[in-house]
C-alpha positions in Angstrom: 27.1 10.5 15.1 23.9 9.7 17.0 21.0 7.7 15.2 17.2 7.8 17.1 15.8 4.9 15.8 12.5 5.3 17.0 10.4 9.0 17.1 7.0 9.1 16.6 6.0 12.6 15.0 2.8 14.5 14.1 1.3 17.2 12.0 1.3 20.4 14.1 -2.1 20.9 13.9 -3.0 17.7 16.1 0.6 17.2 17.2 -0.5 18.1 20.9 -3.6 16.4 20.8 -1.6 13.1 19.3 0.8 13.0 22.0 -1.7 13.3 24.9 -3.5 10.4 23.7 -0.3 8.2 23.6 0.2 9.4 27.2 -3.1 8.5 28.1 -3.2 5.4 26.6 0.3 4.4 28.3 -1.1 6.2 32.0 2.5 7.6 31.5 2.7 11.9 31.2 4.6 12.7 28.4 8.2 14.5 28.4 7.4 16.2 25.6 4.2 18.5 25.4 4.0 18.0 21.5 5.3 15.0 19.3 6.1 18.2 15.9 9.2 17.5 14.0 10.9 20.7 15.2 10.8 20.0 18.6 12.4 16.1 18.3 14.9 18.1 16.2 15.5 21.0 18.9 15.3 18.5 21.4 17.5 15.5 20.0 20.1 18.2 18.8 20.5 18.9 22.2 21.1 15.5 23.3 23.8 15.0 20.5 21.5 13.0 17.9 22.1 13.9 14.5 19.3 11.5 12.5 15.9 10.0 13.4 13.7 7.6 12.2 10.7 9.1 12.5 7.0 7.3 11.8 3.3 7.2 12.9 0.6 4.7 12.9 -2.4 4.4 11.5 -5.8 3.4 13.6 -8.0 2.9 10.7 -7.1 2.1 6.7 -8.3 5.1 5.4 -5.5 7.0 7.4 -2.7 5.6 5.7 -2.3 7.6 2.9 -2.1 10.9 4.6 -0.1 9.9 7.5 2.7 8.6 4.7 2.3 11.4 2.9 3.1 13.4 5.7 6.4 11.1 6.6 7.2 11.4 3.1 7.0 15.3 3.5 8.9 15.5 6.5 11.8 13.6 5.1 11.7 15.6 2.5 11.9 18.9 4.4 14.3 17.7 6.9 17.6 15.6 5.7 18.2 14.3 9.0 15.0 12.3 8.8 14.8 8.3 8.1 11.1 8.0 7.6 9.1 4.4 7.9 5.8 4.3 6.6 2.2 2.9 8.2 0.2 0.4 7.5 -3.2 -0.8 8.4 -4.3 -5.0 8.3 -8.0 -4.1 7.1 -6.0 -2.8 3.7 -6.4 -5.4 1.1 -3.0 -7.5 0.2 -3.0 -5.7 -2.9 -3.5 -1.9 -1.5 -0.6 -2.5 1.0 1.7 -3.7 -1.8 1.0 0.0 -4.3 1.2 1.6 -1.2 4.7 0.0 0.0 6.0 0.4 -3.8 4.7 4.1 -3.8 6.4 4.6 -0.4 9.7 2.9 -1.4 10.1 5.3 -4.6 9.5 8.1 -2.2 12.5 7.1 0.3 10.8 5.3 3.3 13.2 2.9 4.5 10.9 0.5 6.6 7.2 -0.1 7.8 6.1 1.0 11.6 2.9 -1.3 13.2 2.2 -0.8 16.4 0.0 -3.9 17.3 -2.0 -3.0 20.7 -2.8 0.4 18.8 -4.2 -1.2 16.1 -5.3 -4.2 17.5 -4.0 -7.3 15.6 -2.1 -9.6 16.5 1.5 -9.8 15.1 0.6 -14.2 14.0 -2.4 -13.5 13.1 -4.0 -14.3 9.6 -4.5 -9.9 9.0 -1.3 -9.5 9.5 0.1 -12.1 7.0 -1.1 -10.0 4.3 1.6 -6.9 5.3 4.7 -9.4 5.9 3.2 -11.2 2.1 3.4 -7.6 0.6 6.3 -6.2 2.6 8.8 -9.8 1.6 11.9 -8.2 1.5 11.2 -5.0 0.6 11.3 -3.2 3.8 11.7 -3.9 7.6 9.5 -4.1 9.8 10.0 -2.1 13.3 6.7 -3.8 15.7 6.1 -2.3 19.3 6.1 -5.3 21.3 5.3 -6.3 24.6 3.0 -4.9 27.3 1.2 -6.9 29.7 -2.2 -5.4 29.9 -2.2 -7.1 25.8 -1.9 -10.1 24.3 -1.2 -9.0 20.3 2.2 -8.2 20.8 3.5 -10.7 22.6 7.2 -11.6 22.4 6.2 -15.1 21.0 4.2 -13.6 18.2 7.2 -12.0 16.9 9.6 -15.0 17.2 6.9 -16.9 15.3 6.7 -15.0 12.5 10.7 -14.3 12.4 11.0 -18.4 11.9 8.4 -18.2 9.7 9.5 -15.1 7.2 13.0 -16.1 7.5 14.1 -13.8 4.5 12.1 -10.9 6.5 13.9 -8.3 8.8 12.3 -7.4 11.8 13.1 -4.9 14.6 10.9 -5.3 18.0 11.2 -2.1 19.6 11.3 -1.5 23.9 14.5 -4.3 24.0 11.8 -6.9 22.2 9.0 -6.5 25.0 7.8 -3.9 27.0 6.7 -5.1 30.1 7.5 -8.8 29.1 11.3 -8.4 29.1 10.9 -12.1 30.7 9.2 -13.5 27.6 12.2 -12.4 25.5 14.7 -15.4 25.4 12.4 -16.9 22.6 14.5 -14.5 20.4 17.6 -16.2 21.1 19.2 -17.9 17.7 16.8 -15.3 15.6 18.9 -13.7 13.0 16.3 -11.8 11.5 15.5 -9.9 14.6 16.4 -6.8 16.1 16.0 -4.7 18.7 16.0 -1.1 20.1 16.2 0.7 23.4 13.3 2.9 23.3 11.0 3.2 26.5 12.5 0.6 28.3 15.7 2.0 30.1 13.6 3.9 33.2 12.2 1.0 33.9 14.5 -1.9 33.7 18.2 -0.2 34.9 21.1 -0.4 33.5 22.1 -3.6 34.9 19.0 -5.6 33.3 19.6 -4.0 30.1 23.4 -5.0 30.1 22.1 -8.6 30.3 19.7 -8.1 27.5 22.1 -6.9 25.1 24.8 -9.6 26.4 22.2 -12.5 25.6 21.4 -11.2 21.7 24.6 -9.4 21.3 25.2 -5.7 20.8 24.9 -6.0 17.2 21.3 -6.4 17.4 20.0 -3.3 19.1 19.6 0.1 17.9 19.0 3.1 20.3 15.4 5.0 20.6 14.1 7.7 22.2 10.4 7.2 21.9 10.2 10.7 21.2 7.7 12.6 22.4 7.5 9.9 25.5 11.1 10.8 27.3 13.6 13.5 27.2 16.5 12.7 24.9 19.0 14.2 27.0 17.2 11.9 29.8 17.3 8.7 27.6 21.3 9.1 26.7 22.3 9.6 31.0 20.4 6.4 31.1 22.2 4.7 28.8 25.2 5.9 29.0 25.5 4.8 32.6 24.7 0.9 30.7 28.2 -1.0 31.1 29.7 -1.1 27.6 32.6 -1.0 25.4 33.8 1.9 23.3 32.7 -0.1 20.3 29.6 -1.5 21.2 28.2 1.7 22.5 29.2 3.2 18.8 27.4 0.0 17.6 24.1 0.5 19.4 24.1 4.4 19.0 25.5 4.7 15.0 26.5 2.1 13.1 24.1 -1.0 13.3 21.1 1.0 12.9 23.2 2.8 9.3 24.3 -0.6 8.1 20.9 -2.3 8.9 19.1 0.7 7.2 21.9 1.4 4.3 22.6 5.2 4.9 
């Protein structure tokens, strides 16, 4: 069994539209035409992935509700889904935390925030509020990295990891996309994980070997970034990653079901 750990999906309605923007906004064109739950199922079937994590994010507070609700649906109609919810920092401490219960009784496993989309900054005093509401609730999976930005940072993270030590955290793109330099201030961080997710055409296999040797192959999940890369693409990548029977079962199955308690 195959577990995508990171998929972004949309309604169908503004599912092209949706994954355009992300293109734009990464100057990247995107594998997929349109980020629908049917086509990361048709197309991760076809790669060999049974389950996804699936989430979206939220620009603006008053989004939050629907785009949950629409996680919450999809997880419903589809078993193979592991949904994670949204949040938004200009959500009062109190809304996020009947929002996070509400989600919780509904099945969502973790929280998605995508920091550069939403413009905060991962130590800032906003965010405090989610990881005070969160506690220990649920995880929370971050995009980090990117160098044209400065909220997501790999520092950021590491700072509130010491600092919400009873907290889980997962920073996707192998904990910095396009600051995979910045990352040893992970090192000793048990409550930090990572995944592969848009990083592998960029780095090679070699430079990913080393970044899974220096936090161990317990700590990294595999991701797709669905709709940014093919799935069938993103396994020959890391397939061609230097690793043992077990750890590839590790990063592909079993630490992302015992970290999310399938």
């Amino acid at each position: 069994m195959i577990i995508d750990a990171h998929a972004h999906i949309y309604p169908s309605k503004i599912a092209e539209k949706a994954t355009q923007s992300i293109g734009n906004f990464y100057d990247i064109k995107m594998e997929m035409p349109s980020g629908t739950s049917e086509r990361l199922i048709e197309e991760g079937n076809a790669a060999g992935i049974t389950r996804f994590v699936v989430h979206s994010v939220a620009t603006k507070a008053a989004q939050v509700k629907s785009i949950n609700d629409f996680i919450l649906s999809e997880t419903e109609k589809h078993a193979e889904f592991i949904g994670f919810m949204t949040l938004h920092q200009d959500m009062t401490e109190e809304e996020m935390s009947d929002e996070i219960d509400r989600c919780v009784k509904g099945g969502i496993k973790g929280i998605k925030l995508h920091p550069d989309f939403q413009k905060f900054y991962i130590d800032g005093e906003d965010a405090r509020k989610i990881y005070r509401a969160a506690g220990e609730k649920l995880p929370i999976l971050f995009h980090t990295g990117d160098d044209r930005f400065d909220y997501s940072r790999p520092f950021r993270l590491a700072a509130i990891a010491k600092e919400y030590k009873k907290m889980r955290f997962i920073g996707a793109h192998f904990g910095g996309y396009r600051r995979w330099n910045e990352t040893e201030v992970y090192k000793g961080l048990d409550n930090v994980f990572f995944d592969t997710s848009s990083s592998l055409p960029f780095i090679g296999e070699e430079t990913a070997r080393t970044l899974i040797d220096k936090f161990g192959a317990e700590k990294f999940f595999f991701g797709t970034d669905f709709p940014m890369w093919d799935a069938t693409e993103e396994m020959g990548r890391f397939d061609k990653i230097r690793l043992t029977d077990g750890e590839r079962e590790k990063i592909l199955y079993s630490n992302a079901a015992e970290f999310l308690k399938l």
